[in-house]
C-alpha positions as CSV (number, residue, x, y, z in Angstrom):
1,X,-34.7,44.1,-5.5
2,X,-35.8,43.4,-2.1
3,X,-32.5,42.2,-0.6
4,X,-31.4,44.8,2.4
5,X,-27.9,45.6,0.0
6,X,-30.5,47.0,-2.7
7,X,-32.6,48.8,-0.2
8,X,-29.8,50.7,1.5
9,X,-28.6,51.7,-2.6
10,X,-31.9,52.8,-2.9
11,X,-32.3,54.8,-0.2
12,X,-29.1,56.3,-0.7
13,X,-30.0,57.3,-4.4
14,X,-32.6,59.3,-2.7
15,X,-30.8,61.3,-1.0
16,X,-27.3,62.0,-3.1
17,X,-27.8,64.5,-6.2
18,X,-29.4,63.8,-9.3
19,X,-25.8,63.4,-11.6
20,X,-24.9,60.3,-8.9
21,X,-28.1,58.7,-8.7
22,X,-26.7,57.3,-12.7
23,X,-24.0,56.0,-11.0
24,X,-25.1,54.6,-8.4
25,X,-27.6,52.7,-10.4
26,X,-25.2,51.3,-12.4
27,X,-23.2,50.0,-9.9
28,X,-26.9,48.4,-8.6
29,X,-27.0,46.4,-11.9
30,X,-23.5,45.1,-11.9
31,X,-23.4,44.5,-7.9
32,X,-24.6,40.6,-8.6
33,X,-21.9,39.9,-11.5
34,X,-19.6,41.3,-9.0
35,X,-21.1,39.2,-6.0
36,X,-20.7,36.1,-8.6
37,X,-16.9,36.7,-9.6
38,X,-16.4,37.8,-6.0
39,X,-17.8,33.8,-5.1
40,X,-16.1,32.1,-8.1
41,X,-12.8,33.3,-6.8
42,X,-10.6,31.5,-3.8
43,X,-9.7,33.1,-0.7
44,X,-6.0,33.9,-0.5
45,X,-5.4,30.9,2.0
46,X,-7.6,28.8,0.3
47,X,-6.1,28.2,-2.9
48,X,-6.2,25.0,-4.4
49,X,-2.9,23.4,-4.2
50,X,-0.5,23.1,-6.9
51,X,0.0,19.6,-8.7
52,X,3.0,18.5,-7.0
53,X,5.4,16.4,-8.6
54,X,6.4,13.0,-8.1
55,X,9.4,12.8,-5.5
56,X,12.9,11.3,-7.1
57,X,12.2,7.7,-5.8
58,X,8.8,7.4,-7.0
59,X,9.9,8.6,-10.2
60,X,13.0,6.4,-10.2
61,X,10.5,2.8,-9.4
62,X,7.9,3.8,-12.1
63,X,10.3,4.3,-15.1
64,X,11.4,0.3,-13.7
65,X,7.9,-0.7,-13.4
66,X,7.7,0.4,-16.9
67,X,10.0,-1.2,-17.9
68,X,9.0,-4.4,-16.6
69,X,12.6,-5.1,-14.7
70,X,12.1,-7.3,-11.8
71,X,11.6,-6.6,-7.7
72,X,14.9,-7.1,-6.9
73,X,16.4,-4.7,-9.3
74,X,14.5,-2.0,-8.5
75,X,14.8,-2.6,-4.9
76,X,18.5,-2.7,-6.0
77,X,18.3,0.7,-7.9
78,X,16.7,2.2,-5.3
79,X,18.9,1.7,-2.7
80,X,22.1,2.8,-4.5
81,X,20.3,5.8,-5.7
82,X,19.2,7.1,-1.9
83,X,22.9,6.1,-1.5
84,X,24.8,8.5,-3.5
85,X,22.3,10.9,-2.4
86,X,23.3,10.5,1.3
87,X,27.0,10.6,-0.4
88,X,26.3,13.8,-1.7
89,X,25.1,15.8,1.2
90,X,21.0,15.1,0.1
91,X,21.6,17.5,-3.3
92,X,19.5,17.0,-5.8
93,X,20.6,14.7,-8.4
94,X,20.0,17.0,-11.1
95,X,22.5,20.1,-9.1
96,X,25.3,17.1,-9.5
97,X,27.5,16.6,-12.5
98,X,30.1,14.2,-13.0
99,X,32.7,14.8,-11.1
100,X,30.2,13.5,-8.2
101,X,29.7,10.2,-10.2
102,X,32.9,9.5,-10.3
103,X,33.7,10.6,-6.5
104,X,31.0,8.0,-5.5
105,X,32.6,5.5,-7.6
106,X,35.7,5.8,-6.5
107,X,34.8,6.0,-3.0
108,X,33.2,2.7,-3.3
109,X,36.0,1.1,-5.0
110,X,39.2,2.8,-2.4
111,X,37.5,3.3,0.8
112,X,34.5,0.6,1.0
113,X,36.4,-1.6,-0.6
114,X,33.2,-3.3,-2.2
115,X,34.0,-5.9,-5.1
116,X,34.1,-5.0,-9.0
117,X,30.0,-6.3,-9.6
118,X,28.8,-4.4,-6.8
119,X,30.7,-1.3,-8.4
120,X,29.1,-1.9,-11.7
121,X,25.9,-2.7,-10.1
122,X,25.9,1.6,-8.6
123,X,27.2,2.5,-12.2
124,X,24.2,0.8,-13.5
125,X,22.0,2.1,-11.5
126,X,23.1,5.9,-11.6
127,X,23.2,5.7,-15.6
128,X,20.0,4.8,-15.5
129,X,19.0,7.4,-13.4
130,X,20.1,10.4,-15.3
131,X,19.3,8.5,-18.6
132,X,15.8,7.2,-18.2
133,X,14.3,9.1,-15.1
134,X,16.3,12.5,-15.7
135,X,16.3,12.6,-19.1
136,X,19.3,14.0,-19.1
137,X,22.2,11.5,-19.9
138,X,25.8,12.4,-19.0
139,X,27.9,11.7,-21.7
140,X,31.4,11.3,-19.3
141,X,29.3,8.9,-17.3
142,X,28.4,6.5,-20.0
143,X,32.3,6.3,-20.8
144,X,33.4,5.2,-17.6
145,X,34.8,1.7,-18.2
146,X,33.0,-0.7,-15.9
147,X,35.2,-2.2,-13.2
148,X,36.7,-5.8,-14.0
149,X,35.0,-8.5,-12.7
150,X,37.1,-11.5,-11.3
151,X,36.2,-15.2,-12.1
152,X,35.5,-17.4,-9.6
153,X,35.5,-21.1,-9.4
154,X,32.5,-22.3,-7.2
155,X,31.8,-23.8,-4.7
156,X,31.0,-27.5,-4.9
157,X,30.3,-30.4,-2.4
158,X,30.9,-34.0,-2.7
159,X,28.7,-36.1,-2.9
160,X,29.4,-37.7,0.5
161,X,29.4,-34.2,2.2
162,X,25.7,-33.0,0.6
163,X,24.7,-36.4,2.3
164,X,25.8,-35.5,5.1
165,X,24.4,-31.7,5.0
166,X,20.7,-33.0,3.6
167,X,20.8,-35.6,6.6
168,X,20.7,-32.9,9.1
169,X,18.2,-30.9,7.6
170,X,14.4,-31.5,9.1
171,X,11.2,-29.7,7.7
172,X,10.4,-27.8,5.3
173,X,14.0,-26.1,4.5
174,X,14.9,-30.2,4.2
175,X,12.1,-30.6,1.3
176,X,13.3,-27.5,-0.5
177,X,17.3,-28.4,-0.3
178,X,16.5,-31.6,-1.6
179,X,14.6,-30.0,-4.8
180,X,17.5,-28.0,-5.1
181,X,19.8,-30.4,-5.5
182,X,17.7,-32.7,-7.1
183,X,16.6,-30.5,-9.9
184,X,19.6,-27.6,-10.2
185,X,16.8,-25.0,-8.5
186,X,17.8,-21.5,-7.3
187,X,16.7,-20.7,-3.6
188,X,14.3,-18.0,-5.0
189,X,12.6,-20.3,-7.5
190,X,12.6,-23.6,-4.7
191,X,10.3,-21.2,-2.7
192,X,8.3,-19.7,-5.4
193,X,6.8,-22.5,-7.2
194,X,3.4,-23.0,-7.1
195,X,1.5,-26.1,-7.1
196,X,0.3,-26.6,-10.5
197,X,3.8,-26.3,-12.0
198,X,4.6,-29.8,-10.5
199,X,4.3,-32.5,-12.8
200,X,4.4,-35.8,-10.7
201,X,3.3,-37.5,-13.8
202,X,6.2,-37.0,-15.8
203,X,8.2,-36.3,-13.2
204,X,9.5,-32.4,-14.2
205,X,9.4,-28.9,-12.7
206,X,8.4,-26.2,-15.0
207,X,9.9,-22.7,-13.4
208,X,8.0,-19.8,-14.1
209,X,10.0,-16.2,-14.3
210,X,13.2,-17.3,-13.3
211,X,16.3,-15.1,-13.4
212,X,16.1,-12.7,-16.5
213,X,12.1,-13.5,-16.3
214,X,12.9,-16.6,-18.6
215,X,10.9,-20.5,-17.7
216,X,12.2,-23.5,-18.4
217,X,11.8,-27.0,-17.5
218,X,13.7,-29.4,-15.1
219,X,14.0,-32.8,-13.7
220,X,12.2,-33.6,-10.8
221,X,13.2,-36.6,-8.7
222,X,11.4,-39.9,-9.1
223,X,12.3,-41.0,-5.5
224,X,11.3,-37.7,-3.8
225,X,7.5,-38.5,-5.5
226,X,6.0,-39.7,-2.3
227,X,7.5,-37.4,0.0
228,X,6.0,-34.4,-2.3
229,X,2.7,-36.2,-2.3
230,X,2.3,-36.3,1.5
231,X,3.7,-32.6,1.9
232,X,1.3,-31.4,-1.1
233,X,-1.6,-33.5,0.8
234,X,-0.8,-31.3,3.9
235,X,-0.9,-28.2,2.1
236,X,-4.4,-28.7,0.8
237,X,-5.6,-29.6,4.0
238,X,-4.2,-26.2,5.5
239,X,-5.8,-24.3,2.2
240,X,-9.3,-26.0,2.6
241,X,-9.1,-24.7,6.7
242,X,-7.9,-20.9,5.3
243,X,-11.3,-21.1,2.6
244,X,-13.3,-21.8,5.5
245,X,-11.6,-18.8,7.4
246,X,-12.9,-16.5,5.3
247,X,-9.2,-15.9,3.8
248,X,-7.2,-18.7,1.4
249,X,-5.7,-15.8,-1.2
250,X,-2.6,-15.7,-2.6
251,X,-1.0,-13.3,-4.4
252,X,-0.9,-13.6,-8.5
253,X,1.9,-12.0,-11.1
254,X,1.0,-9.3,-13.3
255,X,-2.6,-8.6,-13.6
256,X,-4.1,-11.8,-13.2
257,X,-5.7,-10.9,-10.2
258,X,-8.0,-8.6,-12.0
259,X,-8.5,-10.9,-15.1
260,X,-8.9,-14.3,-13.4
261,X,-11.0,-12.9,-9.5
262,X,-11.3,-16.7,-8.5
263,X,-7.7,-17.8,-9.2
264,X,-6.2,-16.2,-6.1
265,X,-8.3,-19.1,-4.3
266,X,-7.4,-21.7,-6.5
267,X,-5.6,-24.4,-5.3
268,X,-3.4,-24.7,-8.3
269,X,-2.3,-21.1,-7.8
270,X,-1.1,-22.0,-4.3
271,X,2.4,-22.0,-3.4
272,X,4.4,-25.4,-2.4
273,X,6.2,-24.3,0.7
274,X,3.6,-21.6,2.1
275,X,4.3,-19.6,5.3
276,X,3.7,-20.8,8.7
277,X,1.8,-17.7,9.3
278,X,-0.7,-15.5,7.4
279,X,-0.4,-11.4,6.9
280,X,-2.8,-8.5,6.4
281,X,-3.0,-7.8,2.7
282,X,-3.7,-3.8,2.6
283,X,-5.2,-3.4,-0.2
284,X,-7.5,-5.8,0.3
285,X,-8.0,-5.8,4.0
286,X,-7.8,-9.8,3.7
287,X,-5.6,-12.3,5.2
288,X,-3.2,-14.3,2.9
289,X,-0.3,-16.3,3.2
290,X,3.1,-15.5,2.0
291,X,5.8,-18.5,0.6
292,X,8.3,-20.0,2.7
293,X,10.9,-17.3,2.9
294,X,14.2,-17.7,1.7
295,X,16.2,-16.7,4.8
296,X,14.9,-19.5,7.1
297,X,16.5,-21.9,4.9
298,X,19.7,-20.3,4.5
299,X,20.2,-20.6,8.1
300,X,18.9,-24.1,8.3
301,X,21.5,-24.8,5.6
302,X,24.3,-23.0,7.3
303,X,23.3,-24.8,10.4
304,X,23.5,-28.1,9.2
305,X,27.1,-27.5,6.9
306,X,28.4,-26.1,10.5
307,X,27.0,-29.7,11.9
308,X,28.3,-31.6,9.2
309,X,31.4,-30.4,10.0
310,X,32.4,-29.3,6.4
311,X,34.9,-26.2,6.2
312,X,33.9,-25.2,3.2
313,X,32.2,-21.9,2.5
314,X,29.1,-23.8,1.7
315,X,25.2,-22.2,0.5
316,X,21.9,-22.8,-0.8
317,X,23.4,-22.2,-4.4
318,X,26.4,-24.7,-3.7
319,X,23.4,-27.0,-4.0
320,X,22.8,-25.9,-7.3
321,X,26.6,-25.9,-8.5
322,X,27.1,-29.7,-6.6
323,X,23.5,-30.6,-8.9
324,X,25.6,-29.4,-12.7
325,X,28.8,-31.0,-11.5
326,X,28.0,-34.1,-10.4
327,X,25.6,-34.3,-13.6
328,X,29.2,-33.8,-15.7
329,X,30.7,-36.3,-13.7
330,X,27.7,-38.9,-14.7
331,X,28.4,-38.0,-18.1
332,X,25.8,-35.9,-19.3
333,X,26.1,-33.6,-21.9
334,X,27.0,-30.2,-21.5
335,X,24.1,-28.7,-23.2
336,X,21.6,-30.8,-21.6
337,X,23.0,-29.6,-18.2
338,X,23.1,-26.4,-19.7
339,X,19.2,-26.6,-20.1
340,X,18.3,-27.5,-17.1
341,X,20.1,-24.5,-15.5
342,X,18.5,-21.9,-17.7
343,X,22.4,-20.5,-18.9
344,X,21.8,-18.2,-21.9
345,X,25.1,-19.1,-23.1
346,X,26.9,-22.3,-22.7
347,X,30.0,-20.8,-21.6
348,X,28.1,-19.6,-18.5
349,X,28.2,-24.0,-18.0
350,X,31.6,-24.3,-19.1
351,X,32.8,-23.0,-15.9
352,X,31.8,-26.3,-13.9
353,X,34.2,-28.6,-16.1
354,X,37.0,-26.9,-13.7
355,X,35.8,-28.3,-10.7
356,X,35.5,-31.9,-12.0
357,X,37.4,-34.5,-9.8
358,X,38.4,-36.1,-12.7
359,X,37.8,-34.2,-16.7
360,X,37.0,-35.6,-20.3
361,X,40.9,-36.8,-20.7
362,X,41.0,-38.7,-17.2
363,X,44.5,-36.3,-16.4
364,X,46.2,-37.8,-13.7
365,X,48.5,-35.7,-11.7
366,X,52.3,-36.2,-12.6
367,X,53.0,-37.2,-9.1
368,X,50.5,-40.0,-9.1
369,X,52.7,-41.2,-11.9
370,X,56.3,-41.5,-10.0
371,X,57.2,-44.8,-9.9
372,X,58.7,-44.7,-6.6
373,X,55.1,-43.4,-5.1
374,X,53.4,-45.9,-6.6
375,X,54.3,-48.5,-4.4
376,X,53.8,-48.9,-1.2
377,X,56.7,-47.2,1.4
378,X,57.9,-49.2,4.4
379,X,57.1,-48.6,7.4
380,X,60.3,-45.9,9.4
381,X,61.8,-48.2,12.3
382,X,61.8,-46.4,15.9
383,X,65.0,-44.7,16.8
384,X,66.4,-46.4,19.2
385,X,66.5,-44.4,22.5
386,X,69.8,-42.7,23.1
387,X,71.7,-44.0,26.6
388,X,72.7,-41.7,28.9
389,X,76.5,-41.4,30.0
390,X,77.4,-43.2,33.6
391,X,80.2,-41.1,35.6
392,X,81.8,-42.6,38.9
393,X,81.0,-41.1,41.8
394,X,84.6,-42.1,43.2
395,X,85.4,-38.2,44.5
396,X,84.0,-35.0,43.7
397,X,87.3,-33.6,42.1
398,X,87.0,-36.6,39.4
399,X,84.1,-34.8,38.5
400,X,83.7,-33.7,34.1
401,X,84.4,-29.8,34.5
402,X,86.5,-29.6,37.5
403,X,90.0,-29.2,37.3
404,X,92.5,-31.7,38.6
405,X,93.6,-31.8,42.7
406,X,90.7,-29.4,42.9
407,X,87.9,-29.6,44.8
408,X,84.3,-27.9,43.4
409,X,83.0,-25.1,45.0
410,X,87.2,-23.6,46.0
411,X,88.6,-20.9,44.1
412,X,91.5,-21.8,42.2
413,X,94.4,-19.5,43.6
């Protein structure tokens, strides 16, 4: 060994007695496995870290992903979840039992005074918590009775009044009402439809993923043809100058992305109502271009109901109701319109036949049917104008209210 740790052993084996000199070449010999181990092992402050694990949330959206639920319920989940964590002074789901379940319930239902689907809504989403993130299910939890849900009648326009609202609308938000309407569309699947699931041809809109990730087909209307043609015209114009740009993506469901590497630039992949604007797609570090969103054209809408005059608490999705009950009031069948909605059950449909101006049996209100309203009332004559009474002004004692042989203003003695 010619390394200075082996001479200075050496030379001290030299010069110690001959019973150490055994030792001390022993501890020679092992000196490089102990240098190796010595190597092998961390320093104290550089220990690799420990696998940490996933925080609640991230836990919480990857048991959805898995599950395939949609965006909006686990942006949904998420945000009742960080609620009743803020609720609960930031403890730890799994410290909580349910007594704080209930407490959070309650709260929502005395204090915030929230309606009976948005209570159900933070029941669903805290079941799922402790059932399918957790793992721990709580059985008291699963027995709370969901609160009771009230029916409403919606909201529908006349045909008149959605005249009136469409006629005010300009732009893209106009286009999109006017496929609502026209076809029974919600606001989320108006914007999201992309340009090969237009069928001018046959004149029908096939809608891909739409609530409960179900498609169906729907009318599309003859006499908006043209219009569409001209918009779709400009759309492929806009596309063709993005290519160019070095940019023209859009973003695809699932995985096609990854199976399909050209479709993103495809112009059948491209949404109908793009953005105005493009955005930086991260992951990529391209530009793309998002869909029309959704909240510019409920405030076009609410604009132009405000405009039209029209009192009613009127929406995008009054669109959709005005689109199944003037469809019932045309006489179509109740499971054709049923259809072109997307209703899993019928009785979801049903509800529509209440707000009919006029239902299957033509009922007539019993006051129509008086005979005495049924003709026409005469006109009231003017009251003639009352005349008012003359007094002579012979003497001021002849006066109504003062007493005989006196004059007003004296004091009778």
């Amino acid at each position: 060994m010619s390394d200075p740790a082996s001479a200075a052993i050496r030379v001290e084996r030299d010069t110690i007695a001959p019973g150490a000199a055994t030792v001390a070449r022993r501890v020679a010999e092992s000196a490089p496995r102990l240098l190796r181990a010595h190597a092998a092992t961390p320093l104290s402050g550089s220990a690799e870290p420990k696998e940490q694990k996933p925080k609640l949330l991230q836990r919480l959206r990857r048991e959805i992903r898995l599950r395939h639920y949609s965006r909006r319920t686990e942006d949904a989940y998420t945000w009742w979840i960080r609620r009743f964590v803020q609720f609960n002074g930031y403890r730890h789901p799994e410290e909580l039992g349910v007594p704080a379940v209930r407490a959070f319930l309650s709260d929502l239902a005395t204090n915030r005074g929230v309606s009976a689907s948005t209570q159900n809504q933070a029941r669903a989403a805290i079941l799922f918590l402790y059932r399918d993130v957790l793992g721990s299910p709580l059985p008291f939890v699963e027995n709370i009775v969901p609160a009771k849900t009230s029916r409403r009648i919606p909201v529908v326009l006349t045909r008149d009044e959605v005249e009136r609202v469409l006629g005010r609308l300009q732009g893209m938000p106009r286009l999109i009402c006017l496929l609502m309407y026209g076809g029974g569309l919600r606001l989320r699947e108006t914007v999201t439809l992309r340009i090969k699931d237009l069928d001018l041809d046959r004149a029908e809109i096939t809608v891909r993923a739409g609530k409960g990730g179900k498609d169906r087909r729907t009318t599309l209307p003859r006499s908006l043809i043209p219009e569409l043609q001209a918009h779709l015209a400009r759309v492929r114009k806009q596309h063709d100058s993005d290519v160019a740009k070095g940019a023209g993506c859009v973003e695809l469901p699932t995985a096609l992305e990854r199976k399909y590497p050209n479709a993103k630039r495809d112009p059948g992949w491209q949404w109908v109502f793009p953005a105005t604007r493009t955005y930086l797609h991260r992951p990529s570090g391209g530009q793309r271009r998002h869909h029309f969103h959704e909240t510019a054209v409920q405030r076009a809408v609410r604009t132009a109901v405000l405009a039209a005059g029209i009192t009613k608490r009127a929406s995008c999705h009054t669109l959709r109701h005005s689109f199944a009950t003037h469809l019932l009031e045309a006489g179509y069948d109740i499971r054709t319109i049923q259809e072109l909605l997307g209703h899993r059950d019928v009785a979801t449909t049903m509800i529509y036949t209440h707000v009919l101006n006029r239902g299957g049996l033509a009922v007539r209100s019993p006051l129509d049917m008086l005979p005495g309203l049924s003709r026409p009332v005469p006109p009231v004559p003017p009251v003639p104008p009352v005349p008012e009474p003359s007094h002579p002004a012979s003497s001021a004692s002849e006066r109504p209210g003062a007493p005989h042989g006196v004059k007003p203003g004296r004091r009778r003695d």
